[in-house]
N, C-alpha and C positions, 0 to 999 in steps of 0.2 A: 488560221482558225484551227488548225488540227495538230497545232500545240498544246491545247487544251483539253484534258478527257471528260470524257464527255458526263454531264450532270442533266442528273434526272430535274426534268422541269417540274415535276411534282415538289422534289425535297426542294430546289429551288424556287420555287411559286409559294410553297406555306413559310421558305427562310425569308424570303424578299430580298434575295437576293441575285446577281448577276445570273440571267442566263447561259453564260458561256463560262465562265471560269467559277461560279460558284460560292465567290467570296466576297466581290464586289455589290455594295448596297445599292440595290433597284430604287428606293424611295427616298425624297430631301422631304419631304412631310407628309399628312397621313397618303394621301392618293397624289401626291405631283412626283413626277418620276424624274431624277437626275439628268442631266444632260448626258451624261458620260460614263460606264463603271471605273470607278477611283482604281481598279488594282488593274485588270485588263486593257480599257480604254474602248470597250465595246460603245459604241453610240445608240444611243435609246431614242434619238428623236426619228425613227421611223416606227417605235414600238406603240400600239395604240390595243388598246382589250376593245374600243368602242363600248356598245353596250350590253356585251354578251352576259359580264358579270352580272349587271343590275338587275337583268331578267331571272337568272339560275335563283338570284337570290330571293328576288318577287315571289316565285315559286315556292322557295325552301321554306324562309319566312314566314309566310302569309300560314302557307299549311300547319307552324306550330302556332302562329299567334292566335289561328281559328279552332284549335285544339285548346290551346290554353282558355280563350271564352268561353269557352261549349264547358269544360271543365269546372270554370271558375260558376257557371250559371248555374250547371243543373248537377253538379255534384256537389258539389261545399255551398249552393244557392245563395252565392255572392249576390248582392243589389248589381244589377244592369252596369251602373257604373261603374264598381269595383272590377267588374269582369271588363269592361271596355279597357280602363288603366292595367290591368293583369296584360291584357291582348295586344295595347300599345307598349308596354315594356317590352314583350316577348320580341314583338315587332323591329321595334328601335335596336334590340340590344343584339338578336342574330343579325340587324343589317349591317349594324356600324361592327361589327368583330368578326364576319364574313368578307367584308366590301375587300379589302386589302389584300388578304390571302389569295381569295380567287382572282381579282385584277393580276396580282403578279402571277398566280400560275396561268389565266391567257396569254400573258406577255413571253413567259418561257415556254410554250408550248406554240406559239407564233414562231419563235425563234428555232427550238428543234426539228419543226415539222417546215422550215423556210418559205414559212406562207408570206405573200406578199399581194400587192392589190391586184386584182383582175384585170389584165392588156387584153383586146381582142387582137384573134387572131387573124393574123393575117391570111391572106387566101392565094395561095401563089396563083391562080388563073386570072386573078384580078389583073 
């Protein structure tokens, strides 16, 4: 591993690419992650974001789509509807062009921070 210099899990999370070497593609479709980095050989099947992304994004989202209605209603006093469709686009289109970026930056910021799952610990008196 310390063949490798070391890559910002940042510029590697918005490339989607390999946490450790930098070059190697993190994703085989939009959100399924490779078994393997092709240039490295780093293995991805303990890498998981869970659902950390979905929530950041819940948050980010939601605050512009509820922006964009408020907007659409009582400044340009779009019909109810047109502002619901303004509100669900804004919606749909930070989730789906969000989702992927920050999945790979939790996955490369798992990997530089060598988080792994919680063991209790032991108690030597036991």
């Amino acid at each position: 591993m310390s063949d490798y210099p070391p890559v910002s899990p940042y510029a590697a999370g918005l490339g989607g690419k390999c946490p450790r070497c930098g070059k190697g593609a993190l994703f085989d479709g939009y959100l399924s992650l490779r078994k393997a980095c092709d240039v490295c050989g780093l293995d991805y099947g303990r890498a998981d974001s869970a659902d950390g992304p979905a929530v950041f994004i819940i948050f980010i989202a939601g605050f512009f789509a509820v922006g964009a209605a408020f907007v659409a209603r009582f400044v340009w006093f779009a019909p109810i509807w047109l502002a619901f469709l303004i509100s669900a686009g804004v919606a749909l289109g930070l989730t789906f062009s969000l989702l992927r970026p920050f999945k790979a930056t939790f996955i490369a910021l798992q990997f530089a921070n060598k988080a792994a799952e919680g063991r209790p610990e032991q108690n030597p008196s036991d």
